[in-house]
N, C-alpha and C positions, 0 to 999 in steps of 0.2 A: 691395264698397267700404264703409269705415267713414264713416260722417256723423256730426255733432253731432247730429240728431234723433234716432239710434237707437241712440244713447249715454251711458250715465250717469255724471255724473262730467265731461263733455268741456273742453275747454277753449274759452275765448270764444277764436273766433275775431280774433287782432288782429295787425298788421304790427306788430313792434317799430322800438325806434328807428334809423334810418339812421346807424350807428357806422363808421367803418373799421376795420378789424382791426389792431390793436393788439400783442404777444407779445415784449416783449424779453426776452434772454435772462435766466433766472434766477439768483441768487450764493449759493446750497447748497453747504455744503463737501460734500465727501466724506469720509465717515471707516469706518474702518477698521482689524482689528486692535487691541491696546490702548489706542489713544486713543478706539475706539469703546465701549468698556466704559465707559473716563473718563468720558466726556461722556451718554453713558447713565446711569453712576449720578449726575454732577450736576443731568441734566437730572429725574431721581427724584424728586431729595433735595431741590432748591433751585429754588423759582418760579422764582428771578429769571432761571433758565440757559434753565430751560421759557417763558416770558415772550418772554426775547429771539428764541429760535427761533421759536414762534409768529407774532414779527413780522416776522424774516428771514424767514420762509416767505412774506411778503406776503398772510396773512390778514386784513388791517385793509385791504384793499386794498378791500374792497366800497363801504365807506362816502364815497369818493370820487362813487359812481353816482348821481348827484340823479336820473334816470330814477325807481331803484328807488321815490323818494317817489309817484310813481304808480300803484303795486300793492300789494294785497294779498300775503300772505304766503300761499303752498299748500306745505301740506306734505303730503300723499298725493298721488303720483303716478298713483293707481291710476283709468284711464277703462275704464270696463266697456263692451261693445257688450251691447244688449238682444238677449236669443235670443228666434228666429224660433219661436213657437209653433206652425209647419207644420212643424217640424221632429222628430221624434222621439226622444228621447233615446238614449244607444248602453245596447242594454240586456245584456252582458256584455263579459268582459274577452275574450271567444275572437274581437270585431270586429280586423278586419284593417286597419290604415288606410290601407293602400297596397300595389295588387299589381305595382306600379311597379320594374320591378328598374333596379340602375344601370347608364346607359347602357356603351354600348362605349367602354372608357378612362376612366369615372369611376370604377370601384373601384380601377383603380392596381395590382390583385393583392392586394389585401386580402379575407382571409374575411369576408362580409356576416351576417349573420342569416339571411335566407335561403338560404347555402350552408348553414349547420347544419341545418338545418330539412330541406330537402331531403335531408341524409344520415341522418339521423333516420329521416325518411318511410320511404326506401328500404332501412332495416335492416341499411347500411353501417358507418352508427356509431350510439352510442349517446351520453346525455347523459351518464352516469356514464364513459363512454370518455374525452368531454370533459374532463371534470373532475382523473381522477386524472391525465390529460396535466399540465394545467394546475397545476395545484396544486403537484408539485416546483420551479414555480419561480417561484412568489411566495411562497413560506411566509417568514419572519422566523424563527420555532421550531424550525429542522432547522438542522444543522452538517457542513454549511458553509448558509448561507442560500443561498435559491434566486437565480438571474442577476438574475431584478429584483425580487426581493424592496425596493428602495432604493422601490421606487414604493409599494408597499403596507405600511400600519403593524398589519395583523391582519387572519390567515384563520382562520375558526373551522374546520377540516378535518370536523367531524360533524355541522356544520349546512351546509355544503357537498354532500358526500355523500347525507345524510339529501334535500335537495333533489334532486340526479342522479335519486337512486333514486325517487324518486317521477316525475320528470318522465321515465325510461324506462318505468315501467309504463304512464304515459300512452300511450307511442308505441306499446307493446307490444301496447295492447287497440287501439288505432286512433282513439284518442280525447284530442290534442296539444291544446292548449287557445289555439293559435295559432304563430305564427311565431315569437313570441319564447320558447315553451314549450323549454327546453332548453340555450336561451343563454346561456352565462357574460358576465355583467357584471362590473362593481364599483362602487363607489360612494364618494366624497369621503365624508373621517371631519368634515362640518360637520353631516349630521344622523344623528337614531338611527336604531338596526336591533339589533333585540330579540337578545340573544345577542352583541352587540357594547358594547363600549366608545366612548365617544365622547370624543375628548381636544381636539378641533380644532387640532392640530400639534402642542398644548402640551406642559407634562409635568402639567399639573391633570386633573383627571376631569371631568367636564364632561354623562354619563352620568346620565339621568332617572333620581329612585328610582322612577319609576312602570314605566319600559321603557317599552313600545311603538316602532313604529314611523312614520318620516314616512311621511306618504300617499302621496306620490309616489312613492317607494320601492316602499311596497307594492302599488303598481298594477303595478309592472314583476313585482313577487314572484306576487300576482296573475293574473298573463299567462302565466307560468311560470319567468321566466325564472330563472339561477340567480347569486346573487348570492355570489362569490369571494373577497370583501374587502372591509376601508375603508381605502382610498386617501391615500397622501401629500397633504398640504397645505405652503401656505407657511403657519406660525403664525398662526393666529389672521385670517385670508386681509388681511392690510394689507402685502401689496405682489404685485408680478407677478414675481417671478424665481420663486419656490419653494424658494428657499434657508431649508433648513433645519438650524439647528447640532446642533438637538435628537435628530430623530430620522434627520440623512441628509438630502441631496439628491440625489434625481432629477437624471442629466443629460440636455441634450438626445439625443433617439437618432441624427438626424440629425448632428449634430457636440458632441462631450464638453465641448469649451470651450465653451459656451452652455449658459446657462439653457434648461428645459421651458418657462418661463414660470408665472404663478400667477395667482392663489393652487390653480387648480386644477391645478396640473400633475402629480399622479400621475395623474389622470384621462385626461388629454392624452398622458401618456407611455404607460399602458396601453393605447390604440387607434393610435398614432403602432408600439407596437411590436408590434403581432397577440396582443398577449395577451386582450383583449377585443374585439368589432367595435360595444361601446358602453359608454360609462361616462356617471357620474353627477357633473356641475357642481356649485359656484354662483358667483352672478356681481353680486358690490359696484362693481365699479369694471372690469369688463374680467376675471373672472375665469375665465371660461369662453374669451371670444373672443380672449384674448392667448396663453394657453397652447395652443391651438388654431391659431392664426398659427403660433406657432414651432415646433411640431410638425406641419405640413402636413396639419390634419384639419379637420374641421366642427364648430360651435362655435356654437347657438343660444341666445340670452338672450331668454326671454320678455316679453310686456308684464307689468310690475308687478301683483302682486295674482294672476296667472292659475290657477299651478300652486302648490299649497299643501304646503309642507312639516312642517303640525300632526302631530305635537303643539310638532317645534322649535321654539326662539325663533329669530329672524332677528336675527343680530348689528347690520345698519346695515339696522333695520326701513325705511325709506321709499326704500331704495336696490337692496337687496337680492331675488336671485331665483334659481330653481332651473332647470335648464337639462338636457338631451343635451349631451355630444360624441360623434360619432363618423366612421368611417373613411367612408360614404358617405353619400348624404342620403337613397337609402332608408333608411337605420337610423337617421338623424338623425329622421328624418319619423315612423318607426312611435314610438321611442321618446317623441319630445317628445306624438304625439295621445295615449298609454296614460298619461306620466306627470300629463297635463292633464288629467283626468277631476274633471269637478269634483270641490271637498269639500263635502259638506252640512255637515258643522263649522266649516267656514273662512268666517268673516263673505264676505271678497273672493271668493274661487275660488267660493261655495257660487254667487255670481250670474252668471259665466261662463256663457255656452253650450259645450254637448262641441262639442271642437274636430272639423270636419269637413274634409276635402279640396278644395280651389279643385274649382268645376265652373263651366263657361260663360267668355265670353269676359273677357279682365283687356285695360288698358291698360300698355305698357311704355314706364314712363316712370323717366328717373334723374335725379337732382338732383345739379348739384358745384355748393359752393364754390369756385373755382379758388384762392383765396389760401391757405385752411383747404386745401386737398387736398394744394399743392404744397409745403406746411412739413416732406412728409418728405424722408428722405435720397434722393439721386440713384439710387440703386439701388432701393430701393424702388418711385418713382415710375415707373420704366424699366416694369417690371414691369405696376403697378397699370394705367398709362396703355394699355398693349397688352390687358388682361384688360378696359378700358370701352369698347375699339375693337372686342374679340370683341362684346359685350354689345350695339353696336352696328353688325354684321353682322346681330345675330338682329335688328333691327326697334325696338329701345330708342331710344327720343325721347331727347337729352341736352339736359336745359334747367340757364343758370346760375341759382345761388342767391346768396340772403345771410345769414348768421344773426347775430344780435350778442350783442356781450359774449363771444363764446367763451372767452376763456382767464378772464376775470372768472369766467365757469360753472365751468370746472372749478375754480377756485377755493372755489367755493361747495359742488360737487359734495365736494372733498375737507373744508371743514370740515364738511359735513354725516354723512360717514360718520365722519372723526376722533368727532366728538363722539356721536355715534351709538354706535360701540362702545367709544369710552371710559364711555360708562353704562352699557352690556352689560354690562362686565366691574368695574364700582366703581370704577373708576378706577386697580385695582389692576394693579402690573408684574411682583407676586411669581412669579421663579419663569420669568419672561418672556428670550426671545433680546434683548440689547442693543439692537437697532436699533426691534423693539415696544415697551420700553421709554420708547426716545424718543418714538414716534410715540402712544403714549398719554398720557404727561406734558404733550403738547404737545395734544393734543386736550382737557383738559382744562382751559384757559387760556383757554377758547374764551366772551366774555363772551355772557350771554343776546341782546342787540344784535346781533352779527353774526351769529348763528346766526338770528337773523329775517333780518337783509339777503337771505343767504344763500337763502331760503324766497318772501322776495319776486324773486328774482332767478330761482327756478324758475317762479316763475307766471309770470313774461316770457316764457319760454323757452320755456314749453308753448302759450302763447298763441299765437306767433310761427309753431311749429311745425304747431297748429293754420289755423292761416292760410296754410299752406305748401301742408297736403294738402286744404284746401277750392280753392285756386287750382287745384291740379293732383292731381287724383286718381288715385291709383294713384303718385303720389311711390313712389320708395325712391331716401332720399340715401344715396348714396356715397362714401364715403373709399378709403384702407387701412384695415387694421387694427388696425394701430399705425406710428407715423413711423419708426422706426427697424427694421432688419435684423436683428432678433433681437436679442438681450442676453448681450454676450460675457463671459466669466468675468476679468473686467481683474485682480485682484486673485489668483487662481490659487487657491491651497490656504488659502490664510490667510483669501478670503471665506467659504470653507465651513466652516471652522470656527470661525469667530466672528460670519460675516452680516457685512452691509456696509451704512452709511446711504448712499443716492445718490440724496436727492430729486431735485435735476434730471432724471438717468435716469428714476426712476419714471413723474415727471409726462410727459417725453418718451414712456413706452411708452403711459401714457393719453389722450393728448393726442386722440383720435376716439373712444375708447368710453365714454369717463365719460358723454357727452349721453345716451346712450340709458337707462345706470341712474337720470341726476337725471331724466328727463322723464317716465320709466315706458316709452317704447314700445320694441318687438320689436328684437333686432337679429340678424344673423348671418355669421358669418366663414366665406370659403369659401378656400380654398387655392388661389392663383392662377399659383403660380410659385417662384421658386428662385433666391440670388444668391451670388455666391461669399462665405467666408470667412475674416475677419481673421487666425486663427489655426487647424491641424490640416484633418486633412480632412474632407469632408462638406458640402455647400451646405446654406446657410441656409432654412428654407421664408417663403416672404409669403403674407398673404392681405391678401386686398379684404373691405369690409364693407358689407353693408346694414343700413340702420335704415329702419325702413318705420314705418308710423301702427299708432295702439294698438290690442289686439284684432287687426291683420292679418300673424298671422304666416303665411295662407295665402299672402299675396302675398309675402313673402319664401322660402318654400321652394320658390314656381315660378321667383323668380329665381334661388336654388341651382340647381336643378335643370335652369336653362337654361345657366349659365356650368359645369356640373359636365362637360355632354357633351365640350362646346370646350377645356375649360378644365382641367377633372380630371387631364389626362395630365401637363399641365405644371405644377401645382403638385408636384409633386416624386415618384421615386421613390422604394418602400419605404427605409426606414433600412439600415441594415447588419447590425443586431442585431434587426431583425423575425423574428421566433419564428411557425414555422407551426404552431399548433398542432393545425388537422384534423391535418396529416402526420401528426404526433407520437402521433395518438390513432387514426390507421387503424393507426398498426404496431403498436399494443397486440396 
């Protein structure tokens, strides 16, 4: 259990104010097609077009809060727990963090890390077997492109290989350097990796002259694993579809009319389709956990500050975080303890304690809001409501909540990342998909005044919060994942090749994850279920979310790991297009 006394950083404990919940509907057009260019390049070219959106968006909505005049303004997220000086640091990357295989019916038929590993050991396969499986069909560079090559935007095939080959010698002297030593990954193109380019969806280069690579990365390089690619993004990661005009969208694998979801969704599509059994996040606004929903995988967002992605920059710095997805939550678990190792570089991560495994007894307890839970769609809730009645079969206390100001938050939470990575980038569109266009022009109107309300409106939030998991320890509130049933492709061929603005949609798919990027603490999406869809075939996947208190992401992956047993089967079966790729690499 996290406490304020052995925490740095915590927040004061305090009840915020007794508000009703408030949410009417928002008046966002939609646009699309060449009026979406129109209004893209006036919203460029001409305040007054960027101005008026700014204030249809209902950004100046903060300054209504006379509350806010009673707080300070926090703008780092980031609460540290003090490590336990009994505790010994992990002193190599060959530590296993879990010998926990997934239960019976939580892998779902997906290859784990530890099935690689196992065939390794036993001289069945090999990692270079792996590999060249793999590799015909993500490449971009061969003609015809590989089947999912749409999810990955660059494999270097000799720094691929060059890794196999080392990581069979490993297994060949009897000397693996762990579970992950052999495993094909991939990794979202938002940070470096030496021998790679780094474009962040765009068509800019974006690629350090220094090179190097992020830390986190390299802990997984590190452990062995073997790193296949950099992964589709949605642009510049400012929205959740992953619609990209630039370089291709990913569609769902589950059903083709839907979005993967974003901004990570090549990540989410490469573990949703057995091409990896983990990939590499990140997560601004729901970027890990949406895409992850709509492709029926696992999907953890760190607490703020944890796992350090140095040498990158972090586009929306006080929002922003590096994260796992993958197909079970063993590999969710091994990956997030290796990629968490501290950094001795990284002011925040360097103070972290190494993340270690829940041991000893935990309290199961869940927190709803019922007003905030029940804002999603009928289907949704169907779902979500039977996956908190598993939850509590196993012995889950269900206490109600309140939280205030929600939709005011995510208000705040969006001008904080607009304006965030409208400085990231200079403010510049050059070059940008129409719809980022907008969304940076308009992030850019943003007067110094409301970006403090916005700052004072997270210290409420944390405080409140704080005063949630001192009431009740061991909290982990609950939603879904997102209100809505996936994100169906309304617009057809014409949004994919031009993107489409549909702020209301957007805010609707964030409407439960934005809290956990503005507050800094842990969250995780687990796959709960399956509802029919709008259009073609293939059911939609849902998941249910935890957001648990800062620093305790151990107590979120025991409650993964409790709903995965019950629960795992019926978040959805594989896709249609799930690619086996042991098969493919035993018949070499």
């Amino acid at each position: 259990m996290t406490a304020a006394k052995n925490c740095s950083n915590y927040p004061t404990p305090c009840r915020g104010p007794d508000t009703p919940y408030y949410n009417p509907d928002k008046s966002n057009p939609i646009v699309r097609g060449w009026p979406l260019l129109i209004v893209a390049s006036a919203a460029a070219s001409l305040n007054v077009v960027s101005s008026y959106l700014w204030s249809n968006a209902g950004f100046d909505s903060l300054r209504k809060i006379k509350e806010l005049e009673q707080y300070e303004p926090r703008y780092d997220p980031t609460v540290i727990p003090i490590a336990d000086p009994s505790v010994p640091p992990r002193d190599s990357h060959t530590y296993r963090p879990s010998s926990r295989e997934p239960p019976h019916g939580g892998s779902r038929g997906y290859h784990s890390a530890a099935d690689y590993h196992a065939l390794y050991r036993s001289g069945r396969l090999t990692p270079t077997d792996s590999a060249e499986a793999l590799l015909p069909l993500v490449r971009r560079d061969t003609s015809p492109p590989g089947a999912h090559s749409i999810a990955f935007l660059s494999t270097e095939v000799d720094l691929v290989l060059k890794a196999a080959e080392a990581s069979t010698l490993r297994y060949k002297q009897g000397k693996p350097l762990g579970v992950l030593d052999g495993v094909p990954v991939a990794v979202k193109d938002e940070v470096d990796l030496d021998g790679y380019k780094k474009s962040l969806g765009t068509v800019r280069d974006y690629t350090r002259e220094e090179g190097g690579t992020s830390w986190c990365v390299k802990q997984w390089e590190e452990a062995g694993a073997i790193i296949v690619g950099k992964l589709n993004m949605h642009e510049l990661g400012m929205d959740t579809t992953n619609n990209n005009p630039i370089h291709g969208t990913p569609l769902n694998p589950h059903n083709p009319n839907y979005y993967t979801g974003g901004s990570s969704g090549g990540s989410a599509y490469a573990v949703s389709t057995g091409l990896v059994p983990i990939a590499f996040g990140a997560d601004a606004g729901g970027s890990i956990r949406i895409p992850s929903s709509y492709c029926g995988v696992y999907g953890l967002k760190p607490s703020h500050g944890r796992v350090s992605g140095s040498p990158t920059l972090n586009l929306a710095t006080t929002c922003g975080v590096d994260g796992p997805i993958a197909a079970n939550m063993t590999d969710l678990e091994t990956a997030y303890r290796i990629m968490a190792t501290p950094d001795p570089s990284n002011t925040s991560s360097s103070m972290f304690p190494p993340p270690r495994p829940h041991t000893g007894p935990r309290r199961k307890c869940i927190g709803i809001y019922n007003t905030w839970f029940d804002r999603a769609d009928a289907s949704v809730l169907n779902v979500c409501h039977s996956a908190v009645d598993h939850y509590k079969s196993l012995g889950y206390e269900i206490i109600d909540i309140t939280i205030p100001f929600l939709p005011e938050g995510q208000t705040a939470h969006a001008i904080t990342s607009l304006c965030e990575i409208s400085s990231a980038t200079n403010g510049s569109v050059t070059g940008l998909s129409a719809p980022n266009k907008i969304l940076i022009s308009v992030g850019r109107q943003t007067p110094a005044s409301d970006f403090i309300l916005a700052q004072k409106l997270r210290n409420l939030l944390m405080q409140h919060l704080a005063f949630l998991f001192t009431q009740h320890p061991g909290l982990i509130i609950v939603t879904p994942t997102t209100a809505n049933a996936g994100w169906h492709i309304s617009g057809g061929a014409g949004d994919l090749k031009y993107g489409v603005s549909d702020a209301n949609m957007t805010m609707r798919s964030m409407e439960y994850v934005w809290l956990a990027n503005f507050t800094g603490c842990p969250a995780l999406s687990v796959p709960v279920g399956c509802v029919d869809a709008v259009e073609g075939e293939g059911r939609v996947p849902i998941g249910l979310m935890g957001l648990g208190e800062w620093g305790n992401e151990n107590l979120l992956i025991e409650w993964g790991r409790d709903g995965e047993g019950g629960l795992g089967g019926k978040g959805g079966k594989r896709p249609g297009n799930w690619v086996d790729v042991v098969g493919l690499a035993l018949e070499r």
